[in-house]
C-alpha positions as CSV (number, residue, x, y, z in Angstrom):
1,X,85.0,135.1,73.4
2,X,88.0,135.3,76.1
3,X,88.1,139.0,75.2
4,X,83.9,139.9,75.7
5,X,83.6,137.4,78.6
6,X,86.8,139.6,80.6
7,X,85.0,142.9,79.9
8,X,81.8,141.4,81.0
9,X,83.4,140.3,84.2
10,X,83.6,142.1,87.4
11,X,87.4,141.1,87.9
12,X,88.1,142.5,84.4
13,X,86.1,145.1,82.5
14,X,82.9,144.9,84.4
15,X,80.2,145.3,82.1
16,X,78.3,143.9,84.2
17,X,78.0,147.4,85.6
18,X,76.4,148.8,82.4
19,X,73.6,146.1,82.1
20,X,75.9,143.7,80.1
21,X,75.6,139.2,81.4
22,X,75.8,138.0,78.2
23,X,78.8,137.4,76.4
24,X,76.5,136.6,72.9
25,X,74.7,139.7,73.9
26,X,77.3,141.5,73.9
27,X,78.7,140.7,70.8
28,X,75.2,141.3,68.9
29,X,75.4,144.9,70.5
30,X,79.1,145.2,69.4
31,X,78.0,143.9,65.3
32,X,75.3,146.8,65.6
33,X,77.9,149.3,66.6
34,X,80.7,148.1,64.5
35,X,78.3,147.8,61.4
36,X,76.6,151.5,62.3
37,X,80.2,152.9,62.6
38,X,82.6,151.0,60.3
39,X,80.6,148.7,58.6
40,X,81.3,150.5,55.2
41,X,85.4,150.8,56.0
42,X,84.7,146.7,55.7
43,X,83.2,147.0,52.5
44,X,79.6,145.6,54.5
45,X,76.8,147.6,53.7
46,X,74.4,144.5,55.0
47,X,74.3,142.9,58.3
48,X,77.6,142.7,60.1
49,X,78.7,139.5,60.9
50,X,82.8,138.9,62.2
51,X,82.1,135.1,60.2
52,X,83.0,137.3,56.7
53,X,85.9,138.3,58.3
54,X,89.6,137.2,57.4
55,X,92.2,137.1,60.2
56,X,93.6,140.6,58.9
57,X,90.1,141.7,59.2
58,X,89.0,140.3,62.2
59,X,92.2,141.7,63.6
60,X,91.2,145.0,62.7
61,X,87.8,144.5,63.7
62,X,89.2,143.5,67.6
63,X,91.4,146.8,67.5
64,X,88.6,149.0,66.8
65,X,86.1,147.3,69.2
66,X,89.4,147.6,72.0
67,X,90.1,151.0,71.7
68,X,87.0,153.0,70.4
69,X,84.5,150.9,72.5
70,X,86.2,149.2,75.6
71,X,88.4,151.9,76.3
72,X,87.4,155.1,75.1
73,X,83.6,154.5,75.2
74,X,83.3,151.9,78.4
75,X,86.6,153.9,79.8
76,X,88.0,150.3,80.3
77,X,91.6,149.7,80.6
78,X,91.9,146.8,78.7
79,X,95.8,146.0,79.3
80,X,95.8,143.5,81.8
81,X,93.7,141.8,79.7
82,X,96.1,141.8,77.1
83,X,99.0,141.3,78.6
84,X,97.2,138.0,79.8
85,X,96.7,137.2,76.2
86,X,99.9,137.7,75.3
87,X,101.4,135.2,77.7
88,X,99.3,132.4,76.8
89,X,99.1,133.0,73.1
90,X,102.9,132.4,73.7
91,X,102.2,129.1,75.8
92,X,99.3,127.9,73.0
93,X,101.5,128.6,70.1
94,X,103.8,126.2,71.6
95,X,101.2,123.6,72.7
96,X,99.6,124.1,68.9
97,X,103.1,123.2,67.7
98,X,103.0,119.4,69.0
99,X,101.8,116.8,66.4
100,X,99.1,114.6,67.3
């Protein structure tokens, strides 16, 4: 959701500009487009949904959706956003190592 709710913003992606508020709109409009163009390199000939999805798969699914959509369809450059992520998937993955 961090991902769809940057593109959607006007201080990231800026979707906003192509009619996109919605960061569960968005993502229904990406599952049509992902299951029109890749649905069957999934092995999912029925209704798309990223829930079926292991994290290898949803990985792959993210990649696709990054690079053929946000930046080569949308022309977004989608690196700050990423290096962003980066930084505090380091911090999380030490917070997510502390016992409670």
């Amino acid at each position: 959701w961090c991902f769809l709710t940057w593109c959607i913003s006007p201080d990231g992606g800026n979707l906003q500009d192509q009619g996109h508020f919605s960061v569960d709109g968005l993502h229904e409009n990406i599952k049509v487009w992902f299951q029109e163009r890749h649905g069957r390199d999934f092995g999912m000939e029925e209704r798309f949904s990223t829930t079926k999805l292991d994290k290898e798969g949803f990985g792959r699914f993210l990649d696709i959706v990054n690079q053929e959509l946000m930046v080569e369809f949308f022309g977004i450059d989608t690196s700050g956003f990423w290096r962003e992520y980066e930084t505090m998937r380091g911090e999380y993955g030490v917070y997510s190592e502390i016992p409670f």
